[in-house]
N, C-alpha and C positions, 0 to 999 in steps of 0.2 A: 115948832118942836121937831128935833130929830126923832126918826123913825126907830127905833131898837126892834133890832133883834135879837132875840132871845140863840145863845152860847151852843145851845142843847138842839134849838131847830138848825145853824149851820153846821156843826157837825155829824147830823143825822146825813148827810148827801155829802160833806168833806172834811178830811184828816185837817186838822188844827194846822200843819203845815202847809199845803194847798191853801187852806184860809186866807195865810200871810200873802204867798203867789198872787192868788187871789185879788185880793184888794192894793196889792202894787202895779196893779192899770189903772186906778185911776188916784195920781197921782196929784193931779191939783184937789183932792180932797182931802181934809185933815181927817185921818181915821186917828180912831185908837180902838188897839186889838188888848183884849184882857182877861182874863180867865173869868170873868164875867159876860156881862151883855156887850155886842157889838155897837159903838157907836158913832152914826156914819151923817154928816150936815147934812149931805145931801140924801134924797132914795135912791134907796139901792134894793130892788128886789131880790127875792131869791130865786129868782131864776137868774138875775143878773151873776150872782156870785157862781152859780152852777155851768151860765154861759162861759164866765169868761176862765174858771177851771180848764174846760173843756178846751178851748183855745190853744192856754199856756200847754197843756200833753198835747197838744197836736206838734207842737213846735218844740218841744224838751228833747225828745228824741236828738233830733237836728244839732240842737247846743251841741249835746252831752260829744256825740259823734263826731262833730268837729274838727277837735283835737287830733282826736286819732286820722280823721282823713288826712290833714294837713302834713300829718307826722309820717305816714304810708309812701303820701306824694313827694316829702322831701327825699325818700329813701330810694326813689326811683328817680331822681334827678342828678343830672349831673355822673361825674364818676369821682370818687375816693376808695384810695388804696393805701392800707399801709404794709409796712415793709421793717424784717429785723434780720440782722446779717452776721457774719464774724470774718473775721482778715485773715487768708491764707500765706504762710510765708513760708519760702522753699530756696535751698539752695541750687537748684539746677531748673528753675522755674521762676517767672515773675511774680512778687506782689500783685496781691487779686483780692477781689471780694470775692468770700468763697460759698459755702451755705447761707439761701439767701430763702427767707421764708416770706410768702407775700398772701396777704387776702384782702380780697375787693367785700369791702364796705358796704357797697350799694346794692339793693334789692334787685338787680338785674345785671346779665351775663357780662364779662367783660373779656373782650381777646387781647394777647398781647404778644407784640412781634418781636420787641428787643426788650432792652434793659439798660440804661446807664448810668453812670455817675458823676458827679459835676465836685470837681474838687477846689475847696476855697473858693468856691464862685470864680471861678478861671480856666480850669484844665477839664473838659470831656472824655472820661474813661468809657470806651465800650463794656460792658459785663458780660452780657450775653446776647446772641439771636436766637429766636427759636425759630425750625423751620422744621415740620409746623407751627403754628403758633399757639401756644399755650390758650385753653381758654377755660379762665373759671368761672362757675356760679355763684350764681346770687349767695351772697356774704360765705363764700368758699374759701379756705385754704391752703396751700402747696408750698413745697419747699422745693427748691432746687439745688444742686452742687452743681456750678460753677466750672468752665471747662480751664485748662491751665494752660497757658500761653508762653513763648519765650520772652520778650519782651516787649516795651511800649515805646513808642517816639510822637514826636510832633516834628513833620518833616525828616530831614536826616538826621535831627537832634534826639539822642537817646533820652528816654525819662524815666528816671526811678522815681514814682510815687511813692509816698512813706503817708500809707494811709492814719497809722498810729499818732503822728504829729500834726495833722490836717485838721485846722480849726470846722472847719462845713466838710460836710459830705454829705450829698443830697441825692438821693436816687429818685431817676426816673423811668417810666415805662412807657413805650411807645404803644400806642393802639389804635383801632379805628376810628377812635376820634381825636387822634392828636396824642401832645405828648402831655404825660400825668403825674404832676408833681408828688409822688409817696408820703407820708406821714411814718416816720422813721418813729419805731419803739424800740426802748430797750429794756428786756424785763429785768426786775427789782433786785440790788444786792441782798445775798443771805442778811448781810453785818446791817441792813434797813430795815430785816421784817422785824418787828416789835415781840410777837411771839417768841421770836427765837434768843432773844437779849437773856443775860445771864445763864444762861446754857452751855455745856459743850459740843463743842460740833466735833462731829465723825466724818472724817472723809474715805473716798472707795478707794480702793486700788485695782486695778484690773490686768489681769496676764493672758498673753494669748501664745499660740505656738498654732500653726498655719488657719489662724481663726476663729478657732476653740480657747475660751477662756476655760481658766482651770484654778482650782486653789491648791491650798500648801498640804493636802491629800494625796493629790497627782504625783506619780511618781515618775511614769514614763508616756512618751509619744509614741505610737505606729502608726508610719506612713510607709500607704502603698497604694498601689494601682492595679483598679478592677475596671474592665468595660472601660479603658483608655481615662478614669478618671482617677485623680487623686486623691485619696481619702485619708483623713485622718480618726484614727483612736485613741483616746486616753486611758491608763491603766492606773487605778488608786492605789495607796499602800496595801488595800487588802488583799492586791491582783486582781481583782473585778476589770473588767473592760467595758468601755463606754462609748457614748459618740457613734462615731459611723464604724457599728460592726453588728454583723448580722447572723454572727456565724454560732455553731451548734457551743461550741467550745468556748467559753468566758472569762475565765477565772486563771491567770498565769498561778501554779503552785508555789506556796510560801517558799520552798526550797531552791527556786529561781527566781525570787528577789530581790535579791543580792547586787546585783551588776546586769546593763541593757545586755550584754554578751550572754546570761544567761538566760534573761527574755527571746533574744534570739534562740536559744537552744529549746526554749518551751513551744515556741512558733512550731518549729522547724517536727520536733516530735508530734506535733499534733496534725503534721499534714499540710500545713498553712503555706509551706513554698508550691505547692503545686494550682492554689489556686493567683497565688500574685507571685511570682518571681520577683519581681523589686519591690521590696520593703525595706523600711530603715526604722530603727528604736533609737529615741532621745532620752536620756535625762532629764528632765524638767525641775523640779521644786529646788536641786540643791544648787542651782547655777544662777538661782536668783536672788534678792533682796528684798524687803517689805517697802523699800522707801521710796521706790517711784510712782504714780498715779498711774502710767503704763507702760506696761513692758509685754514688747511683742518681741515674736521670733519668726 
């Protein structure tokens, strides 16, 4: 006759789960586990089931942790970098990779002495060298611009790369351990995010005049020189002044808003040639258009 034990005495020492645990060491015996009485061919005391409880939590820790070790150790092996860039193009300057954003993957420091490019699997572009050498941390990010060069050859032979029509471009990083083939990303088009479908999109426009972006408020510029530096101010419709000015006087009077000439003439009253001698007033808002993305001066 099998041994039964009673549901209510294993549970009194273990969780009905443990139970299961439990009784999956001994494998060559046909159990059947039931919301009833345990019943086992062979005996099996209850210290046997209590035993081998004890066992499996000695050893579950260990499973459970596993994973995670294995996952830690891969992140410190080896080196992975990826890398996302845009193409500079210039009339008085070469075709370049230009802003070039990189982070190392891997849970440990990684240095890095150049940069290059491998075009169609053919042509080695140098990028950059750094001297020093750039070094990021563990899963770090940086961006770099890109210095600008006159041009490239391969021997006497002049080369215009046309990065835009280059089926491969592959960047790589030199370091101390060799050369690191990048994982090139390129983030998602708007016209992909799913969110943004049947919507309108709004695009920016931005204006600058030595730096200072400004909107369709701005009326006028002041540039001048203090302490051998060049400063610029912007002045609103309302005559308010902004930006780099520091001074007691603020407000050009409605009465000299008219024309920069008679900005000048409000400067000039208020003292202001005695501390900058060269200063200049622009015009701003009426010399421009809403239809560019950007417009600098």
């Amino acid at each position: 006759m099998p041994k039964i034990i009673p549901l209510n005495e294993v549970l009194s020492y273990l969780d009905y789960q443990i139970g299961v645990a439990c009784l999956a060491v001994y494998p060559e015996a046909p159990v059947e586990l039931k919301r009833g009485p345990i019943c086992l061919t062979e005996e099996i005391t209850l210290y046997d089931l209590v035993f081998s409880a004890q066992e499996v939590l000695k050893v579950l820790p260990g499973v459970i942790l596993l994973p995670f070790s294995l996952y830690f150790a891969y992140r410190k092996i080896g080196q992975k970098v990826s890398v996302s860039y845009s193409i500079r193009y210039s009339r008085t300057s070469a075709p370049r990779i230009g802003e070039v954003s990189i982070t190392n993957l891997k849970d440990k420091p990684l240095t890095i002495f150049s940069m290059h490019a491998v075009i169609d699997k053919d042509i080695v572009i140098p990028v950059e060298e750094f001297a020093p050498p750039v070094v990021l941390k563990a899963l770090e990010s940086t961006r770099i611009e890109t210095t600008p060069y006159s041009m490239t050859h391969i021997g006497d032979d002049k080369l215009l790369p046309n990065f835009s029509s280059a089926k491969f471009i592959e960047i790589y990083i030199i370091s101390n351990h060799g050369s690191i083939k990048c994982k090139t990303e390129t983030p998602p088009g708007i016209s992909s995010i799913t969110s943004f479908r049947n919507k309108r999109m709004a695009t920016r426009s931005t204006y600058k005049f030595n730096d200072k972006v400004y909107n369709d408020r701005a009326k006028y510029a002041i540039t001048y020189v203090l302490d051998s530096k060049r400063l610029t101010a912007i002045v609103d419709d309302g005559g308010f002044i902004g930006e780099d000015w520091d001074f007691q006087y603020n407000q050009i009077p409605d009465t000299h808003m008219a024309s920069k000439e008679k900005v000048v003439d409000a400067l000039n009253a208020c003292g202001f040639d005695k501390y900058s001698k060269r200063f200049h007033v622009d015009e701003l808002w009426p010399n421009h258009s809403i239809s560019g993305p950007v417009v600098e001066r």
